[in-house]
C-alpha positions in Angstrom: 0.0 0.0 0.0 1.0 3.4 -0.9 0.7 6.4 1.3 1.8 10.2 0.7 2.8 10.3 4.5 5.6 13.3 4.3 6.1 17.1 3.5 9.6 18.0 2.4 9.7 21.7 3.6 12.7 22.1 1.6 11.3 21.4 -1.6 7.4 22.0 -1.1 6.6 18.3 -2.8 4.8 15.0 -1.4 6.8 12.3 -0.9 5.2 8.8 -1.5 6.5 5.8 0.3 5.4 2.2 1.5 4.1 1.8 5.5 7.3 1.0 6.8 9.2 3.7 4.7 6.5 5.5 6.0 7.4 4.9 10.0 11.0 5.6 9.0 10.4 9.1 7.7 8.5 9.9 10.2 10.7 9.0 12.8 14.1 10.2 11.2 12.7 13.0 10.4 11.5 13.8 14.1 14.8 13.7 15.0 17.0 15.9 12.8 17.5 19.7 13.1 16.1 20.1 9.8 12.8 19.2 10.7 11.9 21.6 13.4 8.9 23.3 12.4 8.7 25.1 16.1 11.8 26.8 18.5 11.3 28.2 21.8 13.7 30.6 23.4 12.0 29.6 26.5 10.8 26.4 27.4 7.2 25.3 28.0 6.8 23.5 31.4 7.7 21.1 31.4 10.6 20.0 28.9 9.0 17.4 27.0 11.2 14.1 26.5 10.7 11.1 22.9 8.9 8.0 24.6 11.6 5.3 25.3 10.2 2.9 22.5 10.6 6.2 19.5 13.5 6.9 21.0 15.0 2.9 20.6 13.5 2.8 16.9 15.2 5.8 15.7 18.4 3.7 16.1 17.3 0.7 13.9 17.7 1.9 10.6 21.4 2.2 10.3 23.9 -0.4 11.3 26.2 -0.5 14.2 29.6 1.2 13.7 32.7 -0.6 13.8 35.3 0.6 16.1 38.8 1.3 15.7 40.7 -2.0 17.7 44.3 -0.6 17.9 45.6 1.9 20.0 47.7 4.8 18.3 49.8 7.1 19.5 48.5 10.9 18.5 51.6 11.6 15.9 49.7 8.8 13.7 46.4 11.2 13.4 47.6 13.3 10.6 44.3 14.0 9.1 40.7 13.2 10.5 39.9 10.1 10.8 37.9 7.6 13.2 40.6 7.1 15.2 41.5 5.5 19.1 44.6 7.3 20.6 46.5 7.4 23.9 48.9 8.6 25.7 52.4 7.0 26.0 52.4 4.7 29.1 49.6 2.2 31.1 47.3 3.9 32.0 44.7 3.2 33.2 43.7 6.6 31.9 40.4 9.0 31.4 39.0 8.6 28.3 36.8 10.8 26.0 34.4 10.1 23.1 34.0 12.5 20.9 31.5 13.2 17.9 32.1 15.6 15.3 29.7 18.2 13.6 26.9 17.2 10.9 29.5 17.1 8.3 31.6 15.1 9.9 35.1 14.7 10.9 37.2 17.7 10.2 40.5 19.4 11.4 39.0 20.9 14.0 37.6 18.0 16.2 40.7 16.3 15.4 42.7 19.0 17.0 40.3 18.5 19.9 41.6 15.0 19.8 45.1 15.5 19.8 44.8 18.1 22.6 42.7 15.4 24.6 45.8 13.0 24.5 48.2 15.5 25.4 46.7 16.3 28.6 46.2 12.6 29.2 43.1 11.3 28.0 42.6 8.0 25.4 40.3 9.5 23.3 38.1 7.3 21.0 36.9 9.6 17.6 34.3 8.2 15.9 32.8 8.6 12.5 28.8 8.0 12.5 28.8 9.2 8.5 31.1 7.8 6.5 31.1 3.8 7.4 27.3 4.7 6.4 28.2 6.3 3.0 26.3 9.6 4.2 28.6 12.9 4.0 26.4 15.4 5.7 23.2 15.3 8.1 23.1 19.1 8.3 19.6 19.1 6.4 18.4 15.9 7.6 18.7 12.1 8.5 20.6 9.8 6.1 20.5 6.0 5.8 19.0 6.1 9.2 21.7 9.0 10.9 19.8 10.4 13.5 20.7 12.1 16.8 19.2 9.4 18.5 21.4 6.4 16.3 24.9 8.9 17.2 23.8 8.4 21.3 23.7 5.0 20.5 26.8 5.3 18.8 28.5 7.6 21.4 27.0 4.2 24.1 28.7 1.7 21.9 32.4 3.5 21.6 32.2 3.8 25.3 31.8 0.1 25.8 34.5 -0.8 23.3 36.6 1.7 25.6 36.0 -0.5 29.1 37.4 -3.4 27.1 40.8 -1.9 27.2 42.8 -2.5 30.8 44.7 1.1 29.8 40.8 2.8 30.2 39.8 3.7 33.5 35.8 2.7 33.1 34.5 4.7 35.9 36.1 8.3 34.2 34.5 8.0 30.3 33.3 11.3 29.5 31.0 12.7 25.8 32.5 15.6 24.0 30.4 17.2 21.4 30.5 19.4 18.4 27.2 20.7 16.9 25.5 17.9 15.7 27.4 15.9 18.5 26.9 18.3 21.1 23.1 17.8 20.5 24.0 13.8 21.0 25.4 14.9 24.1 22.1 16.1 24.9 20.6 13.2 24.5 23.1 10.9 25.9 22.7 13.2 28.9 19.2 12.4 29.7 19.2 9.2 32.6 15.9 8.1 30.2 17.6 8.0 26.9 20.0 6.4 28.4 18.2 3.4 29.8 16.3 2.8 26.8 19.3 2.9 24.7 21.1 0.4 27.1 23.9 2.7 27.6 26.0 3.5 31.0 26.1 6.8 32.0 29.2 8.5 30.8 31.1 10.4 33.6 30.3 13.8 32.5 29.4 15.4 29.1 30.6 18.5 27.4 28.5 20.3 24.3 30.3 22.6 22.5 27.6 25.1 20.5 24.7 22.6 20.4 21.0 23.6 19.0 18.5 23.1 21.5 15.2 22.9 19.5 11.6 21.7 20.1 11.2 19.0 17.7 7.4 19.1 16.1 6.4 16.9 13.3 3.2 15.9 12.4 2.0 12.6 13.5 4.9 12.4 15.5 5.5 13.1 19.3 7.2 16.8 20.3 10.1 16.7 22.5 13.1 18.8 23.7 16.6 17.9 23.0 17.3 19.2 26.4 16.0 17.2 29.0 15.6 17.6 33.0 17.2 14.4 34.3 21.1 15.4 33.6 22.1 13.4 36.7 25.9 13.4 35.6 27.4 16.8 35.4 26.8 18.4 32.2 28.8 21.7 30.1 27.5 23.4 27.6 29.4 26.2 25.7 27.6 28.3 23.4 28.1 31.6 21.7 25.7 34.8 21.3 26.5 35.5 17.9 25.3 32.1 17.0 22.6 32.6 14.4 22.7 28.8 13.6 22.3 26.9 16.6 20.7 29.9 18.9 22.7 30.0 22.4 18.6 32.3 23.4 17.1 28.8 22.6 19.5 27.1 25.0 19.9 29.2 28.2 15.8 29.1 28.8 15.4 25.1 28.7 18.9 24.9 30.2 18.1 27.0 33.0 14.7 24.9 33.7 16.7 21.8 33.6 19.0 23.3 36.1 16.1 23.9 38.7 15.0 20.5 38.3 17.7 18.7 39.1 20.0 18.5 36.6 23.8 19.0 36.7 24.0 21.7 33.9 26.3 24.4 33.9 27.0 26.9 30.7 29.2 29.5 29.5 27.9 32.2 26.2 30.8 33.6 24.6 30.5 37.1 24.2 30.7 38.2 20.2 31.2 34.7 18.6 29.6 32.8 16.6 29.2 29.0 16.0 31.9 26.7 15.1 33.6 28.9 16.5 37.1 26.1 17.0 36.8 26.0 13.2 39.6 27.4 11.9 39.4 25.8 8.5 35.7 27.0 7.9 36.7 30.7 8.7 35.2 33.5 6.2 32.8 30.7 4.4 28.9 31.1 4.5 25.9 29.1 4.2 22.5 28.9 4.3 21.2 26.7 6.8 18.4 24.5 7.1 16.2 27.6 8.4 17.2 30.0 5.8 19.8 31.7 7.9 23.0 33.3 6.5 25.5 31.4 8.1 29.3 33.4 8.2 31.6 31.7 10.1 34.8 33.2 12.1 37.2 31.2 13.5 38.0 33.0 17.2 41.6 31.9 19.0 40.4 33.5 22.1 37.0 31.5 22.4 39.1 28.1 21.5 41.8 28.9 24.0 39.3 29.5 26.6 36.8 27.2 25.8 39.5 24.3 26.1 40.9 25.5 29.5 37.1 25.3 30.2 37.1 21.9 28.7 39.9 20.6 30.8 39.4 22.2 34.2 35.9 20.6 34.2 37.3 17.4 33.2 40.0 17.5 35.7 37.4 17.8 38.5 35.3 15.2 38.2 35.9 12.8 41.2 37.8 9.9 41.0 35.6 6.8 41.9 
């Protein structure tokens, strides 16, 4: 049976697709920060979370990733790559997972990841496009790349990490850029994480995430923030951002805050987003909302957004 079952904002047209094509568009398309059709600066009480069985079905349509199984030292990462790198020595060490933006891995996050393993971490990089054959997710899901398949992701490189004896399992932290920091919203949640059969990572760090209201029709609404952060929680943002909106953050962060969770954030005066991303600097875009996108690389927000990085690493408790 055939059913015209989805509007493609982008390009005004009906798409036509079988029942279970059907589910999966409607789904996928749920979760991707193209398809927000409603953003709130402030949140509406209360933050509203994807029931546990949405949230596990979003991450059956692409396959597992396959993980990087030997340990390099960080000379070998001379270009981007999905990569697992530590330190000289035993260990056992912290670690870090880290998830690049919606175009995937780029200098940038792989500086982030060399930086990680000079100040002692192992850091596991992972690639959620390319072992998929999809280049960007910027305006959308592809071959079943959703936010809520990278948390599952981000769960699965942290228990490939905790089969290493050079890991210390207890001190496995998120670190997220863009698209990943809006995984780390998710992998934040104590919900997502249970239905996604994860373990709670130490602590999780989101570097410029968007923190939409996902509505869709004949589809459940929900927050990517959510207000059960019960492991500690940064989020750094700037307030030149016109692409992921730190005013669409601070509201829902602030509410998640007062409920409990173990949020803290930092708004960069005078920057914009990507703002690490020395290789994108003078280019523009227009981004899934129509928005002129001009990006500047800033040395003084990446200098201080890493000692920010690292000092709140460094004080999580040992367990």
């Amino acid at each position: 049976m055939e059913l015209s079952c989805f509007h493609h904002a982008r390009t005004s047209k009906m798409w036509t697709c079988s029942r279970r094509l059907c589910q999966l568009v409607v789904i996928t398309a749920a979760l991707s920060t193209a398809s927000v059709s409603a953003l709130h600066a402030e949140p509406e009480q209360p933050l509203r979370a994807l029931p546990p069985d949405a949230a596990i079905r979003a991450t059956t349509f692409a396959a597992d990733l396959v993980f990087p199984e030997r340990a390099e030292a960080v000379e070998a990462l001379a270009s981007p790559r999905a990569a697992l790198l530590k330190p000289s020595g035993d260990g056992p060490f912290p670690a870090l997972v880290m998830v690049h933006q919606c175009a995937g891995l780029n200098p940038a996050v792989a500086h982030w990841a060399r930086e990680g393993v000079r100040r002692g971490y192992v850091v596991l990089l992972i690639d959620s496009l390319k072992p998929r054959d999809v280049q960007t997710v910027c305006y959308g899901p592809r071959a079943g790349v959703n936010l809520f398949r990278g948390a599952k992701d981000a769960f699965q490189a942290a228990a490939h990490l905790r089969n290493y004896p050079f890991v210390d399992p207890s001190r496995i932290s998120f670190v997220g850029y863009s698209w990943g920091a809006m995984v780390g919203l998710i992998v934040a949640s104590a919900r997502y994480t249970d239905a996604l059969g994860g373990r709670p990572f130490a602590s999780i760090t989101s570097f410029y995430p968007g923190c939409f209201r996902v509505s869709r029709p004949n589809a459940p609404v929900f927050d990517l923030v959510s207000d059960d952060m019960k492991q500690p929680v940064l989020v750094l943002m700037g307030d030149a951002d016109n692409e992921t909106p730190a005013a669409e953050c601070v509201g829902k962060l602030q509410h998640a805050k007062s409920s409990g969770s173990l949020v803290d954030w930092h708004v960069y005066p005078d920057t914009g987003h990507c703002w690490d991303c020395q290789q994108l600097d003078g280019r523009t875009k227009t981004d899934m909302r129509g928005n002129q996108i001009s990006y500047r690389f800033s040395a003084a927000a990446t200098h201080d957004s890493s000692k920010r990085l690292f000092a709140f690493l460094g004080a999580l408790p040992a367990k």
